[in-house]
MDTraj code that builds the backbone (N, CA, C; nanometers):
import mdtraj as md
import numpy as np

residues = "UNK UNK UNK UNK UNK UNK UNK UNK UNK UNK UNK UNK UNK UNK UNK UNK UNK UNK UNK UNK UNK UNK UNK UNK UNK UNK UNK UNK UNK UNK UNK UNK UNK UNK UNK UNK UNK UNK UNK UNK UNK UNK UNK UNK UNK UNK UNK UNK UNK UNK UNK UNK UNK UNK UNK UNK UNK UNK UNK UNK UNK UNK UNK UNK UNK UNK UNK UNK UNK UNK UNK UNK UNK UNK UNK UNK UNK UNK UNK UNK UNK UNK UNK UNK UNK UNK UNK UNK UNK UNK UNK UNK UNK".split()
xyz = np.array([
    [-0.5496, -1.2134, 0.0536],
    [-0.5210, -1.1298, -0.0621],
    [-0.4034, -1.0379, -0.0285],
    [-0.3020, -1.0513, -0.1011],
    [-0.1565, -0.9665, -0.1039],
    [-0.1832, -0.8531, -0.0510],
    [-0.2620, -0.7966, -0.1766],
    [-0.2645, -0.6675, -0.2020],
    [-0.3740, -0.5924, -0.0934],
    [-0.4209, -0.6389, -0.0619],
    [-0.5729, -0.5727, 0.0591],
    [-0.4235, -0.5717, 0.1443],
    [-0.3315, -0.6751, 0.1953],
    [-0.2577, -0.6016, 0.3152],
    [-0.1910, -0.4804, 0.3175],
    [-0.1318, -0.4708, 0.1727],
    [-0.0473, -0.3669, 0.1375],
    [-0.1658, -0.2313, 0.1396],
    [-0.2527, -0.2464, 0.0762],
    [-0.3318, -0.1365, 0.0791],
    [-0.3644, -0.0796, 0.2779],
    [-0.3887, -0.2398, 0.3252],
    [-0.4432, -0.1996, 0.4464],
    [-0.2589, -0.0752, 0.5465],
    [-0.1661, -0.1505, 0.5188],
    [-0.0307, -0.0715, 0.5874],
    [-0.0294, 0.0566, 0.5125],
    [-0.1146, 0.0839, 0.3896],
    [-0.0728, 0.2568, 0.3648],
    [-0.1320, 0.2876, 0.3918],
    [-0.2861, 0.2329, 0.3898],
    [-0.4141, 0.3363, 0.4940],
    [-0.3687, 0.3466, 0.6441],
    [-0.3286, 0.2722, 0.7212],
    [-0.2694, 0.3268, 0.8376],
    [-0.1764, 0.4449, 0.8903],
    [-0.1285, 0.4610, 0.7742],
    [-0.0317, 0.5632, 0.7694],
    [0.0192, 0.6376, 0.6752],
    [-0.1469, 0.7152, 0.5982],
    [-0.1605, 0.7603, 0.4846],
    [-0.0590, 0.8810, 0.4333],
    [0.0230, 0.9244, 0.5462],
    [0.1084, 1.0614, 0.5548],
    [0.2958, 0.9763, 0.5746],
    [0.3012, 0.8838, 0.5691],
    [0.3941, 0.7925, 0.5299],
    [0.4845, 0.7775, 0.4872],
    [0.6235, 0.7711, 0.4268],
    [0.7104, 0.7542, 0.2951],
    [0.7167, 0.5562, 0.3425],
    [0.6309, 0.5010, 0.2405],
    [0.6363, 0.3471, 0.2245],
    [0.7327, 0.2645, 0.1045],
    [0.8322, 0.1948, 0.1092],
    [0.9036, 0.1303, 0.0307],
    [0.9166, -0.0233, -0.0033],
    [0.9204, -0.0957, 0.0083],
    [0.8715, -0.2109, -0.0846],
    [0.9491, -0.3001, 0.0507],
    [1.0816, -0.3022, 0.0834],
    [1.1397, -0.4035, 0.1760],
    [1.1041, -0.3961, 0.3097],
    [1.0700, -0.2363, 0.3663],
    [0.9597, -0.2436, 0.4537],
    [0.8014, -0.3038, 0.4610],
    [0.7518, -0.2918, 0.3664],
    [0.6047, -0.3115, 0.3585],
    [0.6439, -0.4806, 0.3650],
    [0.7033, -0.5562, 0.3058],
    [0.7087, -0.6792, 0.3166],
    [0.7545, -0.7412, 0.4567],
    [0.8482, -0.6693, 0.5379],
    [0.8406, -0.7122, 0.7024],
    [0.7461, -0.6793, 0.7812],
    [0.6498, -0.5881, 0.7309],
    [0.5314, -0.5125, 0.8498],
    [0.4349, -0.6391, 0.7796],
    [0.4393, -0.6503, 0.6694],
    [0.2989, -0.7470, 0.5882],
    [0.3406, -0.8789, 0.6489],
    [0.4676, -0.9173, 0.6553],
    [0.5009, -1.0507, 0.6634],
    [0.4850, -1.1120, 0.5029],
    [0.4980, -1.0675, 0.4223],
    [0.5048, -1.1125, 0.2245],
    [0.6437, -1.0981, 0.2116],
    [0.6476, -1.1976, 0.1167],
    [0.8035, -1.1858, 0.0941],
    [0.7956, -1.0734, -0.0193],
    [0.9326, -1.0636, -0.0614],
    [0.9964, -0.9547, -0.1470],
    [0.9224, -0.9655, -0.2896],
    [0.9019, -1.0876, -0.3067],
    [0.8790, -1.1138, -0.4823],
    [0.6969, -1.0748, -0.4314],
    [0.6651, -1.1271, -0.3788],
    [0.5086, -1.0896, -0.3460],
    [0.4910, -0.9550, -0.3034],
    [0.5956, -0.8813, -0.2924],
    [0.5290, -0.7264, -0.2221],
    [0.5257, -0.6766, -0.3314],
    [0.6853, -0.6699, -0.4555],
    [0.6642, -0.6009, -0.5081],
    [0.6016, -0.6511, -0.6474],
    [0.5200, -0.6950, -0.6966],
    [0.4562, -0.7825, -0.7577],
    [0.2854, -0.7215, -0.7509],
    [0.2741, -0.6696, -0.5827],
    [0.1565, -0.6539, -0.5645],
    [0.1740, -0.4860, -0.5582],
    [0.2771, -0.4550, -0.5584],
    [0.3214, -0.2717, -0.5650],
    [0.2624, -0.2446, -0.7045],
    [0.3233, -0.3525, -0.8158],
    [0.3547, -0.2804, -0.9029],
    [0.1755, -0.2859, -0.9497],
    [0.1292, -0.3825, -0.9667],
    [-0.0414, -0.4344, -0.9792],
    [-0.1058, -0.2759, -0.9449],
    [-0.0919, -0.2597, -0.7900],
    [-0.1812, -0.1724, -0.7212],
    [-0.1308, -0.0590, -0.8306],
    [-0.0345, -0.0168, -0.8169],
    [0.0412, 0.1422, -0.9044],
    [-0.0229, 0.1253, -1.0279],
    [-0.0206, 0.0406, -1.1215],
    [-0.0902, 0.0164, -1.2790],
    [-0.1828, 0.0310, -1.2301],
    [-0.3277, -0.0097, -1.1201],
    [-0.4467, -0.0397, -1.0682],
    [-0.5099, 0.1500, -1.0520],
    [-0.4114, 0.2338, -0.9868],
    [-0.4186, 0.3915, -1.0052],
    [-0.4236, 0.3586, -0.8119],
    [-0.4203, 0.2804, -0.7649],
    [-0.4808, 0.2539, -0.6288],
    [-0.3581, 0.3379, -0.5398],
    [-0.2093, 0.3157, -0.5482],
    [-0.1218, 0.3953, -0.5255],
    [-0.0548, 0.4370, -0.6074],
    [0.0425, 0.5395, -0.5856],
    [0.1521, 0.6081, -0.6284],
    [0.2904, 0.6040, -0.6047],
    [0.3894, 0.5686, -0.6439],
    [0.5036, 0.5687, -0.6567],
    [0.5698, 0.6820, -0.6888],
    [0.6838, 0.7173, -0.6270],
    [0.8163, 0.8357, -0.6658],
    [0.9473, 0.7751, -0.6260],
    [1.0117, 0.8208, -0.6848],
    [1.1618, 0.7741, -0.6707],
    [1.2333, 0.8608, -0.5356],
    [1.2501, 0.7991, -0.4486],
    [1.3694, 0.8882, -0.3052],
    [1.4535, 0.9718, -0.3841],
    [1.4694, 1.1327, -0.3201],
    [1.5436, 1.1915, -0.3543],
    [1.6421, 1.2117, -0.2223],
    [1.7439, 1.1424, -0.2965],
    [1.8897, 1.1237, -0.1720],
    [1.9995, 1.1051, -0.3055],
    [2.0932, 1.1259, -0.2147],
    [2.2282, 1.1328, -0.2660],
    [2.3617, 1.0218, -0.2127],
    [2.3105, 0.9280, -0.3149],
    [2.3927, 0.7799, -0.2929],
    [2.5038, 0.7765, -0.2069],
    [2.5818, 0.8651, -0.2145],
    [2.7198, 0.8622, -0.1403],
    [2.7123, 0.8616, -0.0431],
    [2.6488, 1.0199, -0.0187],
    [2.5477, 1.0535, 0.1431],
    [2.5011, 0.9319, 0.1752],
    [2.4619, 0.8912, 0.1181],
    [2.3466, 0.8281, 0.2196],
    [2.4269, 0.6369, 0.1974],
    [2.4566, 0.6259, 0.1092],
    [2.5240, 0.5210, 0.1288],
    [2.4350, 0.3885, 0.0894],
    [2.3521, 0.4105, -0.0103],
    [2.2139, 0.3182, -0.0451],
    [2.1683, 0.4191, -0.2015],
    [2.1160, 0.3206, -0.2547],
    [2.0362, 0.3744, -0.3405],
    [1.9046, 0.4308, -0.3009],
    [1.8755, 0.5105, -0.3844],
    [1.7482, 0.5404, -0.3455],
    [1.6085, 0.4422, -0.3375],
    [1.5454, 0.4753, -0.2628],
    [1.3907, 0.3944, -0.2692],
    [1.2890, 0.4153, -0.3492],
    [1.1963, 0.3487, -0.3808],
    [1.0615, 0.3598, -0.4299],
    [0.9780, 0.3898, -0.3077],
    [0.9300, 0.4936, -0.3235],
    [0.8479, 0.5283, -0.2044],
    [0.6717, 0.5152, -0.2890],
    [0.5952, 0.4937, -0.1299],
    [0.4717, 0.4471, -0.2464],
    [0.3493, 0.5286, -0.1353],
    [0.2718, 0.5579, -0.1812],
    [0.1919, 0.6084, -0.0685],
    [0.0023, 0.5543, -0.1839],
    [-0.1051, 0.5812, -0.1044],
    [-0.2455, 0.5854, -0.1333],
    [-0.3015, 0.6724, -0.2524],
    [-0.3631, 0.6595, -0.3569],
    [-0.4024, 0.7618, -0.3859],
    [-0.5552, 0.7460, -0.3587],
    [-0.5947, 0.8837, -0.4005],
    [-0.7585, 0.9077, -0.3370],
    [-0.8424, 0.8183, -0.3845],
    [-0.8148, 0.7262, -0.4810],
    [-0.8593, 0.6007, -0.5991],
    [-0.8131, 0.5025, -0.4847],
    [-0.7577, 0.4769, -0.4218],
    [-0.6931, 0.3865, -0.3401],
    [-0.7414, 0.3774, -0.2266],
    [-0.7959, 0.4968, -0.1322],
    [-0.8390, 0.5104, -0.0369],
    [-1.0280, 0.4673, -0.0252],
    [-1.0730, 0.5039, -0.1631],
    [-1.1923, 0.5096, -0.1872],
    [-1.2143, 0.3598, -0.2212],
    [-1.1424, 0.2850, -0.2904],
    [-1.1422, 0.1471, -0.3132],
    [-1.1349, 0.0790, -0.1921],
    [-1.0097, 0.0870, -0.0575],
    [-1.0027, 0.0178, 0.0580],
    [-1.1520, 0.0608, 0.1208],
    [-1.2119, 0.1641, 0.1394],
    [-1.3300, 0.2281, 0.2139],
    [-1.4669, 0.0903, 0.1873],
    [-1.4649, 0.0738, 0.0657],
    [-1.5531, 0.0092, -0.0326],
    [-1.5148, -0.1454, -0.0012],
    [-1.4198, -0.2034, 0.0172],
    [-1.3569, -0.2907, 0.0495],
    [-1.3962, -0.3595, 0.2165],
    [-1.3831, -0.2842, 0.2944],
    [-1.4073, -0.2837, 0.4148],
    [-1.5549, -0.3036, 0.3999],
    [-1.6185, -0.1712, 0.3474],
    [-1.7732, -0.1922, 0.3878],
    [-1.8717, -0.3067, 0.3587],
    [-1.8202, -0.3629, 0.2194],
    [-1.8506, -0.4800, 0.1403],
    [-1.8661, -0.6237, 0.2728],
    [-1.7100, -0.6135, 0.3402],
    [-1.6524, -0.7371, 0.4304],
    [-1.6849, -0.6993, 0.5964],
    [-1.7514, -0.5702, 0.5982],
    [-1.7814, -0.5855, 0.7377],
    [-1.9529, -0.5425, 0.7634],
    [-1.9925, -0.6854, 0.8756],
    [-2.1139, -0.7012, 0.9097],
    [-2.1896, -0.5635, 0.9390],
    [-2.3171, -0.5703, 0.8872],
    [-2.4045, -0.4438, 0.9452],
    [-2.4962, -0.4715, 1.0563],
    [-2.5328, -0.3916, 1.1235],
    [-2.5943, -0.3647, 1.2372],
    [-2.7145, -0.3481, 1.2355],
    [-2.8275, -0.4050, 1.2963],
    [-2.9153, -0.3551, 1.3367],
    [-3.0243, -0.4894, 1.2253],
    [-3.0100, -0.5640, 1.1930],
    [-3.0596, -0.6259, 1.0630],
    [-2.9907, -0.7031, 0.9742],
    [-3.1402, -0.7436, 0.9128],
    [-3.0552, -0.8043, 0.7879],
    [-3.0390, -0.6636, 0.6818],
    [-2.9613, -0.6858, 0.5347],
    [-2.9669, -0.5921, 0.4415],
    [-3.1096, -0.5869, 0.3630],
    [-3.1468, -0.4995, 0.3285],
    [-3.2771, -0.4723, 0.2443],
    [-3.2666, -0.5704, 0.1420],
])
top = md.Topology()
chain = top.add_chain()
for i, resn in enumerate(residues, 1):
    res = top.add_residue(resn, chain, resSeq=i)
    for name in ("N", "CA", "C"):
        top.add_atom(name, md.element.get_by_symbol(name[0]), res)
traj = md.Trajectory(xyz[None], top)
């Protein structure tokens, strides 16, 4: 699933500035699949998006989409995990 990776690279580094051509070399997803699954998660409330505040000339690039977790996002991966990882001690009730 795309999007569980992308979710999983912003929970790692919930304090972050994340952008779409990075997340696709750390994920290993290509470009059309990252941001495809950016835009899903952002409509989803799961993350948040803002526009880079830089100054084109300066910096010599346009600005980025920066994307980080929201607390809807964090609480969904939490839920996610617990669902897919084995419990201890037993079977479930």
């Amino acid at each position: 699933m795309h999007d569980l990776r992308l979710v999983r690279e912003l929970y790692h580094d919930l304090d972050g500035d994340h952008y779409g051509r990075n997340l696709a070399q750390v994920t290993g997803m290509s470009l059309t699949a990252t941001y495809t699954a950016l835009r899903k998660l952002e409509r989803l409330g799961w993350i948040a998006g803002r526009d880079e505040d830089i100054d084109p000339q300066t910096e010599g690039r346009q600005p980025r989409r920066l994307y980080h977790l929201t607390k809807n996002g964090i609480e969904q991966y939490h839920d996610i995990v617990r669902s897919i990882t084995p419990t201890t001690g037993g079977l479930p009730a």
